[in-house]
C-alpha positions as CSV (number, residue, x, y, z in Angstrom):
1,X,-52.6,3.3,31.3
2,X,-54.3,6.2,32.7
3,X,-57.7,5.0,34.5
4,X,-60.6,7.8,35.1
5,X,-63.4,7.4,37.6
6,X,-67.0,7.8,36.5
7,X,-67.5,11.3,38.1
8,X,-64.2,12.8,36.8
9,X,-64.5,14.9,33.9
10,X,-62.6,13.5,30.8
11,X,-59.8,15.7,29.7
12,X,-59.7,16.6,26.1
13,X,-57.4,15.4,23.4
14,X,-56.8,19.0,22.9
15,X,-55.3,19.4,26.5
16,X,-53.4,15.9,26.5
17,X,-51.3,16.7,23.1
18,X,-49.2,19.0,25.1
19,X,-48.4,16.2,27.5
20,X,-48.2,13.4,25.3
21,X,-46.5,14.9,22.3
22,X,-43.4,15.5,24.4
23,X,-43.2,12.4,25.8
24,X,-43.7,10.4,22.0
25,X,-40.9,12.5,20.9
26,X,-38.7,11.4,24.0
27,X,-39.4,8.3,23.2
28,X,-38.5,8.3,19.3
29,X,-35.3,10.0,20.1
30,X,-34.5,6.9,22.6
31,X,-35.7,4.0,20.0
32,X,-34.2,5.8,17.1
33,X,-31.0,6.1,19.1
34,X,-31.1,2.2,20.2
35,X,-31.7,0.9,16.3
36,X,-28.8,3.5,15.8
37,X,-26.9,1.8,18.3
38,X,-27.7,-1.6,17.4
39,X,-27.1,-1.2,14.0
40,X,-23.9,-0.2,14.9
41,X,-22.9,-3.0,16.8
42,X,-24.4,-4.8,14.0
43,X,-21.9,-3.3,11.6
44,X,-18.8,-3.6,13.7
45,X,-19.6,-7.4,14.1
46,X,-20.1,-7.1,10.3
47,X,-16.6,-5.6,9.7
48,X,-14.9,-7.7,12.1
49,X,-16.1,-11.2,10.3
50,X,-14.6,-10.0,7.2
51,X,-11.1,-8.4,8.8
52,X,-10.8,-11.7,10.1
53,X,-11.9,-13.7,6.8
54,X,-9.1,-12.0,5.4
55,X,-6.5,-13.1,7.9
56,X,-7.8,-16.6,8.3
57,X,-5.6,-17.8,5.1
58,X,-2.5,-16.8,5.7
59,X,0.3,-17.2,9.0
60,X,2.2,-14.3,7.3
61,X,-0.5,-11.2,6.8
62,X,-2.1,-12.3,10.3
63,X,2.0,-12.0,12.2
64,X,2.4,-8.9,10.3
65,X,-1.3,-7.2,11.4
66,X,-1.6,-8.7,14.5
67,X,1.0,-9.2,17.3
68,X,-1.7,-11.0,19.5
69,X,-3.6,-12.7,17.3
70,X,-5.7,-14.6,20.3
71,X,-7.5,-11.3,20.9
72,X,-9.1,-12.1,17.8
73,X,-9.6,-15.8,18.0
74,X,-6.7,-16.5,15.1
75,X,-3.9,-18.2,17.3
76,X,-5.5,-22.1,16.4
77,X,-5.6,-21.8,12.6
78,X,-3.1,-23.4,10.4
79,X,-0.1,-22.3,9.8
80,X,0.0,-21.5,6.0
81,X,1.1,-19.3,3.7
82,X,-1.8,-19.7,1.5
83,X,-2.1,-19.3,-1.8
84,X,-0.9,-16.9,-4.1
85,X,-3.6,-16.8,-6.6
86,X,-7.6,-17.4,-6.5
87,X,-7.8,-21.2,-7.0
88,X,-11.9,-20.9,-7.5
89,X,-12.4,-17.7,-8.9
90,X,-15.9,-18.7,-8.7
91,X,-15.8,-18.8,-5.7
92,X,-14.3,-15.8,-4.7
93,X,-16.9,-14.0,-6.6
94,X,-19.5,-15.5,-4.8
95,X,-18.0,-14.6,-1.3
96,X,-17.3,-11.0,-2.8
97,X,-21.2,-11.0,-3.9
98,X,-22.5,-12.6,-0.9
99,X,-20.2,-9.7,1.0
100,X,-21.6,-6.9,-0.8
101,X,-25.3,-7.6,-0.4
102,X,-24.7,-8.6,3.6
103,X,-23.2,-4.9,3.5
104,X,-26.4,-3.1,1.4
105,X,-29.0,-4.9,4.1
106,X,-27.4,-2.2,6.5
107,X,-29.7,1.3,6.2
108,X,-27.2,3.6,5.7
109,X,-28.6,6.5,6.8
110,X,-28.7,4.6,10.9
111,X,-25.1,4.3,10.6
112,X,-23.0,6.5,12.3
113,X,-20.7,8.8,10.0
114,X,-17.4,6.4,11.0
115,X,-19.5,3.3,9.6
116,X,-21.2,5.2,7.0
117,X,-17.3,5.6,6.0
118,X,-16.6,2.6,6.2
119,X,-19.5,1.1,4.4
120,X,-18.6,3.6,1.3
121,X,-15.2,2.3,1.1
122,X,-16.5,-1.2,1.6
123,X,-19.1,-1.1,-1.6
124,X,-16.4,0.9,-4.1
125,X,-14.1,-2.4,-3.0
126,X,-16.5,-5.0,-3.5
127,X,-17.9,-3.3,-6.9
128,X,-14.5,-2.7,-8.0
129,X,-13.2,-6.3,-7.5
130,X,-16.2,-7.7,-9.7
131,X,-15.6,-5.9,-12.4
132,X,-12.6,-7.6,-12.7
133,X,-14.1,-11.3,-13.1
134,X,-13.0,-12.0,-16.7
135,X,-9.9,-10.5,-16.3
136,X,-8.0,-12.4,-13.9
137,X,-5.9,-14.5,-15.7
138,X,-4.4,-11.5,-16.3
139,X,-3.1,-10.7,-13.2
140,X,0.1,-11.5,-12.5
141,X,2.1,-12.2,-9.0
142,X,5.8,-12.6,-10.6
143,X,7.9,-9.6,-11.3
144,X,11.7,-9.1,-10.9
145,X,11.5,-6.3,-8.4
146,X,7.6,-6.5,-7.1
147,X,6.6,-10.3,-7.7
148,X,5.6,-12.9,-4.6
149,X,9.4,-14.5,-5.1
150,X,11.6,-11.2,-4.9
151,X,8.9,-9.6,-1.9
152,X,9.2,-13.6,0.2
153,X,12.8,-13.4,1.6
154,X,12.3,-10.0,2.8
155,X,9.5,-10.4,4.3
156,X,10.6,-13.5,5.8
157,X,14.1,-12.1,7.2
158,X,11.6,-9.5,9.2
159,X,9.3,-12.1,10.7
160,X,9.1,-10.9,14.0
161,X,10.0,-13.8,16.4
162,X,8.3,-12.6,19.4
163,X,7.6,-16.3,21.4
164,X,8.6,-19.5,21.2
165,X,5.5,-20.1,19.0
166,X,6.2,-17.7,16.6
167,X,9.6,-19.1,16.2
168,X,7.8,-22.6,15.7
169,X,4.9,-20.8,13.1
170,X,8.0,-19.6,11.0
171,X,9.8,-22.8,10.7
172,X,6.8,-24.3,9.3
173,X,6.1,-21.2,6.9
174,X,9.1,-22.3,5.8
175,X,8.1,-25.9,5.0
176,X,4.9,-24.6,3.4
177,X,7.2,-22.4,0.4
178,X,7.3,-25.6,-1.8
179,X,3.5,-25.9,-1.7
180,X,2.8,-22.1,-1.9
181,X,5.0,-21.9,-5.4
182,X,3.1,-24.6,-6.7
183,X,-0.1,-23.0,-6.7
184,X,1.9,-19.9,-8.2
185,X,3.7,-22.2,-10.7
186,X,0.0,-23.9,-12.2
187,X,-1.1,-20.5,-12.2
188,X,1.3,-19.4,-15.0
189,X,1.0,-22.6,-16.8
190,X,-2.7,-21.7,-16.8
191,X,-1.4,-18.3,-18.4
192,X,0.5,-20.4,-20.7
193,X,-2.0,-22.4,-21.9
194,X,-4.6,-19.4,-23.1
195,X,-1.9,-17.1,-24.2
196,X,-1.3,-14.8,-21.2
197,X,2.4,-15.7,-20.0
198,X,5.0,-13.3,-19.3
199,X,7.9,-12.2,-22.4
200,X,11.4,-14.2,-22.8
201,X,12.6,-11.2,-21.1
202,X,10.7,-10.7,-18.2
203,X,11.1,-14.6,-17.1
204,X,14.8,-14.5,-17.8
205,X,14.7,-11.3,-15.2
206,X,12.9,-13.3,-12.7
207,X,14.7,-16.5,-13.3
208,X,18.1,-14.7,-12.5
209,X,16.0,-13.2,-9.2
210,X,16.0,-16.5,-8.1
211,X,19.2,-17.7,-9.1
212,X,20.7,-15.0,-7.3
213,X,18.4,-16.2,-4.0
214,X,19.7,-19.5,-3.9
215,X,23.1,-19.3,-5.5
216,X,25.3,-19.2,-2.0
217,X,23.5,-23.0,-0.8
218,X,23.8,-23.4,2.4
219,X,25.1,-20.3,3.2
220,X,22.0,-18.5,2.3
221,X,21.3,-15.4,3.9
222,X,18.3,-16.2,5.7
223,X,20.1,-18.6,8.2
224,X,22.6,-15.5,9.2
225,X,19.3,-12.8,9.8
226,X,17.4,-15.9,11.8
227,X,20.6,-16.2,14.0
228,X,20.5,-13.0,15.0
229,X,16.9,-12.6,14.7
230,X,16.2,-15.5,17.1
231,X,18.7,-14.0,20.2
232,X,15.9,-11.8,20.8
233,X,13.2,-14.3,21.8
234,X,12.8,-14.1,25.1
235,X,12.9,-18.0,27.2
236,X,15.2,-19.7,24.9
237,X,18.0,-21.6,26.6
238,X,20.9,-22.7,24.5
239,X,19.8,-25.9,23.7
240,X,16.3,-24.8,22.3
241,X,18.3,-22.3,20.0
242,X,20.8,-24.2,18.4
243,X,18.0,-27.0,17.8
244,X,15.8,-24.0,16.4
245,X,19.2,-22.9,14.1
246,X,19.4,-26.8,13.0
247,X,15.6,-26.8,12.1
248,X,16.2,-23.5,10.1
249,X,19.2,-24.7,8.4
250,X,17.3,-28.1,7.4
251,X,14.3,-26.1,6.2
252,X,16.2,-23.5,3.9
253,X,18.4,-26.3,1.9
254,X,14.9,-29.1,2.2
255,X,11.9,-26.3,1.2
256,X,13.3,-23.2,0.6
257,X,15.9,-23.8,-2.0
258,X,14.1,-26.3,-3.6
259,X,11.0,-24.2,-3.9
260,X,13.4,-21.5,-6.3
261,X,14.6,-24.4,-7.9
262,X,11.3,-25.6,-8.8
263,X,10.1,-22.2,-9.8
264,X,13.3,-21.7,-11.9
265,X,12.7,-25.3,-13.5
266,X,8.8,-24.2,-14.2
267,X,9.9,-20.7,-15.6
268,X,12.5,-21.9,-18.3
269,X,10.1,-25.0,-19.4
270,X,6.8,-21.9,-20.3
271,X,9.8,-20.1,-22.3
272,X,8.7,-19.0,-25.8
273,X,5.0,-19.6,-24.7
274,X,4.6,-15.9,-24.0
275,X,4.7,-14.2,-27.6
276,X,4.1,-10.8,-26.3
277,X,6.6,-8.2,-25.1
278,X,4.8,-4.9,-25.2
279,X,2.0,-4.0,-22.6
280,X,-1.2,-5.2,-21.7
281,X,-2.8,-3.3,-24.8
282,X,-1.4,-6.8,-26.6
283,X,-3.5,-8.8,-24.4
284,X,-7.5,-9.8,-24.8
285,X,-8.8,-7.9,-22.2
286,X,-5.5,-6.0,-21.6
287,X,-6.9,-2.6,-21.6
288,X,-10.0,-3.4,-19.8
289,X,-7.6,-4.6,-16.8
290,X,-5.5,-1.7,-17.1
291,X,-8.4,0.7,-15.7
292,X,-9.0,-1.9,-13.4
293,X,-5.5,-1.7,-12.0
294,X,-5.8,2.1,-12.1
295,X,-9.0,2.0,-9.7
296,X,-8.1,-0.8,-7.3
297,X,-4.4,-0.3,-7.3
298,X,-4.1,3.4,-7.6
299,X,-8.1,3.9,-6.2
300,X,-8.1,6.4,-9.1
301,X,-11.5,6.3,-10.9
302,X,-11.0,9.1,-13.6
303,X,-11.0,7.9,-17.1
304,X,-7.7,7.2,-18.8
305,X,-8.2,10.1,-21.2
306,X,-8.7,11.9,-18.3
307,X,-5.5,11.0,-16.2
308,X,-3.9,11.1,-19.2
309,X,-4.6,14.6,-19.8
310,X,-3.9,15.6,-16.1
311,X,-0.4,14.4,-16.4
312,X,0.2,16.1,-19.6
313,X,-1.0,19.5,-18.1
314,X,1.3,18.8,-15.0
315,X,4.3,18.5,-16.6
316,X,3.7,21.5,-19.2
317,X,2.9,23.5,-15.8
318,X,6.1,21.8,-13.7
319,X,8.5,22.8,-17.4
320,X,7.0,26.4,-17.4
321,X,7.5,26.9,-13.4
322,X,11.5,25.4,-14.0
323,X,12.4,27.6,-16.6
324,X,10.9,30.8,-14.9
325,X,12.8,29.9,-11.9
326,X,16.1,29.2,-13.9
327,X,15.5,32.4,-15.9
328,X,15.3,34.6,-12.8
329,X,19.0,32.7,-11.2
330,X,20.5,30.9,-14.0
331,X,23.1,29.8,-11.3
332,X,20.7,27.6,-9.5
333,X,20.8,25.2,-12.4
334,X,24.6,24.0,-11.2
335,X,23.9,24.0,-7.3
336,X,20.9,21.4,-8.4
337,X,23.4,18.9,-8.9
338,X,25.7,20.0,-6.3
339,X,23.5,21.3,-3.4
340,X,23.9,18.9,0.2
341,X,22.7,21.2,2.7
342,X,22.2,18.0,4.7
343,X,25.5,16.9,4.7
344,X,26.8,15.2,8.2
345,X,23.9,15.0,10.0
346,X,22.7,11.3,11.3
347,X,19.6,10.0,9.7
348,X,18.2,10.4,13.5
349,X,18.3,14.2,13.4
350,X,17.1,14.1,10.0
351,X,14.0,12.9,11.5
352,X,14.5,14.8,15.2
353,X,14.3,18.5,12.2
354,X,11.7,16.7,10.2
355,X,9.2,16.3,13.3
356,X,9.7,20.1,14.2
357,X,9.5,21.7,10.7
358,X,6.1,19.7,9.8
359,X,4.3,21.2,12.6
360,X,3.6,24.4,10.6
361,X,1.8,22.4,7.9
362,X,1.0,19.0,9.4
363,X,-1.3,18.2,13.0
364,X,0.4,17.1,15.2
365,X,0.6,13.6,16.7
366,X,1.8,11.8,20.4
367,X,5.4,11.3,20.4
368,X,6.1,8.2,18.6
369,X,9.3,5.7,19.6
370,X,11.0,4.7,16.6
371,X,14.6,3.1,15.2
372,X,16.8,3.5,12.2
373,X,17.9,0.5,11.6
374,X,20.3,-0.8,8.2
375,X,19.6,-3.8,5.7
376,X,21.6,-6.6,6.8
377,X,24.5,-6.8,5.1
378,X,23.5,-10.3,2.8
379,X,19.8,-8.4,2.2
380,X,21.8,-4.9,0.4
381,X,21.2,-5.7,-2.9
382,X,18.6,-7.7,-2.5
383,X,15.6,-4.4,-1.2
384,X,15.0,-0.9,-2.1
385,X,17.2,2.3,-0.7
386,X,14.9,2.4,2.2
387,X,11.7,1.0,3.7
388,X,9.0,1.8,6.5
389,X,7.9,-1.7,8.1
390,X,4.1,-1.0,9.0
391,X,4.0,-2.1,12.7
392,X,0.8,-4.4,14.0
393,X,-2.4,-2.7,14.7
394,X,-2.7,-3.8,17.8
395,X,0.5,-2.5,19.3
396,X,1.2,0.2,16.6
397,X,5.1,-0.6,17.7
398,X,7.9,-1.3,16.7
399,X,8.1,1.5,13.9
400,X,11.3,0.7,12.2
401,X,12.8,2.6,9.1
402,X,15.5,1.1,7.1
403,X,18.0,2.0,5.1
404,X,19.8,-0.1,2.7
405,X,24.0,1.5,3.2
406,X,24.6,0.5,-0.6
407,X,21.9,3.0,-2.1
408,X,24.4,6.1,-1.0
409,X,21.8,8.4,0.2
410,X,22.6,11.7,0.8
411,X,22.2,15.1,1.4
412,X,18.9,16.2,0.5
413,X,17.7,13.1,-1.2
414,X,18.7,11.3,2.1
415,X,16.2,13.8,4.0
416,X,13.2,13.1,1.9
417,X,13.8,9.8,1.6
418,X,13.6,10.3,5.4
419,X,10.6,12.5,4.7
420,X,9.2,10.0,2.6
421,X,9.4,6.7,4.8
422,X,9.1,8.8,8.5
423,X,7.9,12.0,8.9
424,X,5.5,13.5,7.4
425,X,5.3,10.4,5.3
426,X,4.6,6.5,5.9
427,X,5.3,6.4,9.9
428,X,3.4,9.5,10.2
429,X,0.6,8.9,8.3
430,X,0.2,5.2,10.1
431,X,0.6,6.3,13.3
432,X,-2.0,9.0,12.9
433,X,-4.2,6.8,11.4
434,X,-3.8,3.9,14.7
435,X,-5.1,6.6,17.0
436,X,-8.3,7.3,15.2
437,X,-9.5,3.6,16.1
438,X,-11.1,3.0,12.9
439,X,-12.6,-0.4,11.9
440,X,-10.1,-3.1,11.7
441,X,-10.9,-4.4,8.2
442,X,-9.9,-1.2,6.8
443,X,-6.0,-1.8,7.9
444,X,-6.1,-5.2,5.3
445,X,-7.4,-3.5,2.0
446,X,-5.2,-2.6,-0.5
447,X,-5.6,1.8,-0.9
448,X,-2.2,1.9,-2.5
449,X,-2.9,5.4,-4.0
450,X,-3.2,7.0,-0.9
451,X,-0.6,5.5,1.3
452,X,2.3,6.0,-1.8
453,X,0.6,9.1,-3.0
454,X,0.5,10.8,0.3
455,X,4.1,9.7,0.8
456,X,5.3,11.2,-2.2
457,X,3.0,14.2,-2.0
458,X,4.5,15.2,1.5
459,X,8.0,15.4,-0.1
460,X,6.9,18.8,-2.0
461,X,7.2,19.5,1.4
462,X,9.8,18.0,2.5
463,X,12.1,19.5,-0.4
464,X,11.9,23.0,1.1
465,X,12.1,21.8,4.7
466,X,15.6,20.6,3.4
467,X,16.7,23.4,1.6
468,X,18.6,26.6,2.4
469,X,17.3,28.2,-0.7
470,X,13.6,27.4,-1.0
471,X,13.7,28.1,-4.6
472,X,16.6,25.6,-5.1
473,X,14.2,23.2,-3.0
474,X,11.6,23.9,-5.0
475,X,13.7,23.3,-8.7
476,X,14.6,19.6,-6.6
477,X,10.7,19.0,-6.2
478,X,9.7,20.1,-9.4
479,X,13.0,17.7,-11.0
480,X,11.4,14.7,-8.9
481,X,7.8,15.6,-10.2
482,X,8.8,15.7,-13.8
483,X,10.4,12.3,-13.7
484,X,7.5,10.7,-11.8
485,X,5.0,12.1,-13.9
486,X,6.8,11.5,-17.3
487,X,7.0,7.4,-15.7
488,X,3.7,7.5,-15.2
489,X,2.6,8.6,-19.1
490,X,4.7,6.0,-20.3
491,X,2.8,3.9,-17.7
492,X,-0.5,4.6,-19.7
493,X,0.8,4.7,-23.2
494,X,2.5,1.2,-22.8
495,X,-0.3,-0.6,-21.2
496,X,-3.5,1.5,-22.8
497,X,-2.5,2.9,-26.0
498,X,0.0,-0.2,-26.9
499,X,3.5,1.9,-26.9
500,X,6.3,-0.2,-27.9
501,X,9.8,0.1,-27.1
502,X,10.7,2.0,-30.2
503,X,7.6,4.5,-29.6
504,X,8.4,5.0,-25.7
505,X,12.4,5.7,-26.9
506,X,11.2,8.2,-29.4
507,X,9.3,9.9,-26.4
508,X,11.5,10.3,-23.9
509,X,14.0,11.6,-26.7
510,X,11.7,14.6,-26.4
511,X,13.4,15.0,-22.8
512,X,16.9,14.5,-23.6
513,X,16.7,10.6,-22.7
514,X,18.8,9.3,-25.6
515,X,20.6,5.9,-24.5
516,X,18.4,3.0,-26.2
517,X,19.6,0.9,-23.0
518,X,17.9,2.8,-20.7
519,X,15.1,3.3,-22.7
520,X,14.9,-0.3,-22.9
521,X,15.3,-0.6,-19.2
522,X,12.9,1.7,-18.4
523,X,10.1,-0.2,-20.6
524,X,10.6,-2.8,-19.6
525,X,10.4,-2.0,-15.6
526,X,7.2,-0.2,-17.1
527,X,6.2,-3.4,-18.7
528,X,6.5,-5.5,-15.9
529,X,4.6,-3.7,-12.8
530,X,1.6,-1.8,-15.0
531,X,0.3,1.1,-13.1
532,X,3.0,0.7,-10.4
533,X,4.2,4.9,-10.8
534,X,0.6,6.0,-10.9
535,X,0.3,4.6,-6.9
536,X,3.0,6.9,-6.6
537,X,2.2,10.0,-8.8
538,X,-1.3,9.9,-9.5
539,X,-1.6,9.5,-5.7
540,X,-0.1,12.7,-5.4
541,X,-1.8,14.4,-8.2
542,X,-5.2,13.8,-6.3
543,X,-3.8,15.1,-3.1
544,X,-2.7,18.0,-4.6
545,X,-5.9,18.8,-6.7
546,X,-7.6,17.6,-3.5
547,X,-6.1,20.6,-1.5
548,X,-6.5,23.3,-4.9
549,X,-10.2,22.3,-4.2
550,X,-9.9,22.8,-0.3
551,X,-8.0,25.8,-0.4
552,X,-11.1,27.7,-1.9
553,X,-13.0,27.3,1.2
554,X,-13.3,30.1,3.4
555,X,-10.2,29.6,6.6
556,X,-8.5,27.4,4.7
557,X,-5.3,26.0,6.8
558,X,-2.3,22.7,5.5
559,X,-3.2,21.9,9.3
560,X,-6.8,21.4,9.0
561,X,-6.9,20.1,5.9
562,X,-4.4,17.0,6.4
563,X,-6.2,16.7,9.1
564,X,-9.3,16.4,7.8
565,X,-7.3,14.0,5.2
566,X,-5.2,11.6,7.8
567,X,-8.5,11.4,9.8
568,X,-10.0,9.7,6.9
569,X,-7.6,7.7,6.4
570,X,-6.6,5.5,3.7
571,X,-9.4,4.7,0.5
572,X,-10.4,5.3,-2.7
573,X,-10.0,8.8,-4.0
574,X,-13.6,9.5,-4.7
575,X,-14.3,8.5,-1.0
576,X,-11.6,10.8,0.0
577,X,-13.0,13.9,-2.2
578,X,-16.1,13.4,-0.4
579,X,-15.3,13.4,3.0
580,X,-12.7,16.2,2.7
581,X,-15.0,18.8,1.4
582,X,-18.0,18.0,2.8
């Protein structure tokens, strides 16, 4: 406070703005930067409560995201698998509800642009999820290639033993199985009950899953991959590994086995409860979950009609562009089915090429260590023809890519396969997104159309990187493309416009598809994972309409542009539009 003595002339207001006005604006810069800032920190401690809420239940998602969990104060918690369904769907609303207003208390405009990211992501998944309330007793966590009890041994034979502890955890997530499948198994008695279970078919698909699991005993597979597994922990002596072995062998024929069994048992007793063998269209509330699927499975938001309509327009346009190419060499159509430009190289240089030929269209990224490595042998027919295994965010490492010897990839599938699960596809895209730091909560929601539809997007890509002839690599893409996208109608006229089997066969007759047995086979994979090939193909539609849109800015670059997309980082695909072109 400025004090003026009696015989000092006052200065006027007039010449103390000049001094003042500078130093108030100072001043609101500073504060406004501080409630910035504090917000902020506000927001990251917001964020961080919920990435750990969501690994608090389960021993298996916090191994997989976190190699040291203690960092984040998750080491003491239970060991537990879980449970495979909401057991108070009340209550899950409530914490979803309670979540989403905790988030709208923050003033989005004081957020910085990474939170303000963030936060849009956040309130699309929270809105999302509850508009699903009435509709989760149809959900469904059984499948014969995608449920709980074909995804378990797999990810169980790749439980990283890292410590003593973690060999301890594992034997107890073992013990927890029978526990786990019970909460699965009241679930679908539930389902029973109100006239949601699954087809004759589809449980006799599953059933045999699990037969096939447990039909060598004692000699299951899991006890060979821990052996080997468990040579890698470092400190063991000999006596603390064959106790370990004895404790694994006890576990697998005590919980494990028994577990199938009991699901089996469960399974065969609900048979002739479920009375409908078509889609979800055939179910109360069927289509209403469909485009619920579509938005938090596929983060497409676009009206049916609308996807439906984009699909159709693609594959008009993908025909038209085949036949032009055929029409100007007709004798590309026979090196299509005999073309393996690939031939003889390792699956190493595959991926040595791959890394050189994307850095024309892709950014670049710090050299990453990585390892082929192949199914083990009792696991071949058992997982897909290759996988990525998403390393933890906090080490980012060990980025393995497998490949399963009884799938036969070669030649040019074999590179995009590569393409697809390495570079620029699945390692790439997760690697890139570790070093952008973002918010930790984002690596545990589900954005399933962008990590599978940026995967299969890249292989457009990938297809002429692999190919001599870049029209014969283009006639591969546009083959891939037309089967996706033809999947992927069926998807929505199964499941939204209540195709049945005869209707879907009389469809893809239209494209030569004439054997009623894989017509059945196909509906009935359709059937069982609904909206599983849009993750995949709508994905990519929305990357590619994504970069259409891009490509009529002004300097318009692939670098900057999947740049501007990997920087972003997995989400919804509104989210996506609007951070891209803005």
């Amino acid at each position: 406070m400025l004090l003026l003595q009696k015989n000092q002339k006052k200065l006027s207001a007039k010449k103390l703005l000049p001094l003042i006005l500078p130093f108030l604006f100072l001043a609101g810069i500073w504060l406004g930067v501080f409630a910035s800032q504090k917000t902020d920190r506000e927001f990251d401690s917001y964020t961080r409560s919920l990435f750990v809420s969501q690994l608090s239940g389960s021993t298996l998602s916090l191994h997989y995201t976190l190699a040291d969990p203690a960092a984040w104060d998750l080491d003491r918690q239970e060991v537990s698998l879980g449970s495979a369904v909401a057991e108070d769907p009340a209550a899950l609303r409530s914490f979803l509800e309670n979540s989403r207003s905790l988030l709208e208390s923050f003033p989005y405009e004081s957020l910085s642009r990474e939170n303000q990211l963030t936060y849009d992501i956040l309130h699309l998944f929270f809105d999302t999820e509850l508009s699903a309330e009435n509709e989760y007793i149809l959900a469904e966590v059984l499948s014969p290639a995608l449920g709980i009890q074909a995804q378990l041994p797999s990810l169980l034979a790749e439980y990283t033993l890292r410590s003593e502890k973690d060999v301890i955890d594992y034997l107890n997530l073992l013990r927890d199985i029978p526990s786990y499948f019970e909460t699965i198994i009241d679930f679908e008695k539930e389902k029973a009950d109100r006239g949601y279970f699954m087809s004759d078919a589809t449980a006799d698909r599953i059933i045999d899953q699990c037969s096939d699991f447990i039909s060598s005993g004692d000699n299951n597979y899991l006890n060979a991959v821990f052996s080997e597994n468990l040579e890698q922990v470092p400190g063991l002596d000999e006596t603390q590994k064959e106790n370990s072995l004895r404790l694994h062998r006890d576990a697998v024929k005590h919980y494990v086995l028994p577990a199938y069994e009991n699901l089996i048992s469960a399974l065969t007793s609900l048979k002739g409860s479920g009375t409908n063998e078509n889609g979800l269209y055939y179910l109360s509330g069927g289509r209403a979950y469909y485009t619920y699927l579509l938005k938090s499975s596929c983060g497409i938001y676009d009206s049916v009609e609308e996807l439906q309509t984009r699909l159709a327009n693609q594959l008009l346009a993908d025909y038209k562009e085949i036949r032009a190419i055929l029409e100007e060499d007709p004798s590309l159509a026979a090196s299509l089915l005999q073309e393996n430009s690939q031939s003889g190289r390792t699956p190493e240089q595959i991926l040595s090429s791959l890394q050189e030929q994307i850095k024309k269209d892709f950014p670049e990224i710090s050299d990453v260590a990585y390892e082929v490595k192949y199914i083990h042998e009792d696991l071949k027919e058992h997982l897909s023809p290759a996988f990525y295994l998403t390393p933890p965010i906090d080490t980012g490492s060990p980025n393995l890519i497998y490949l399963n010897p009884d799938s036969r990839l070669r030649g040019i599938e074999l590179y995009t396969t590569l393409a697809h699960e390495g570079f620029p596809g699945h390692l790439y895209q997760s690697q890139f997104f570790l070093s952008k730091d973002h918010p930790a909560v984002r690596h545990t929601l589900n954005m399933g159309g962008y990590v599978e539809g940026w995967a299969t997007y890249i292989e457009s890509y990938a297809y002429l990187y692999g190919s001599k002839n870049q029209q014969l690599g283009r006639l591969h893409w546009l083959n891939r493309a037309m089967n996706l996208c033809l999947y992927s109608l069926l998807d929505i006229g199964i499941h939204y416009y209540g195709w049945t089997c005869e209707k879907a066969a009389k469809y893809l007759e239209n494209f030569g598809v004439s054997d009623r047995a894989v017509c059945r086979e196909i509906f009935q994979i359709i059937v069982e994972d609904p909206a599983n090939y849009l993750k995949y193909y709508g994905g990519c539609l929305k990357f590619m309409d994504l970069k259409e849109e891009a490509s009529r800015q002004e300097d318009f670059h692939p670098i900057d542009f999947h740049e501007k997309v990997l920087e972003t980082g997995p989400c919804q695909f509104p989210i996506l539009e609007k951070y891209v072109l803005q």
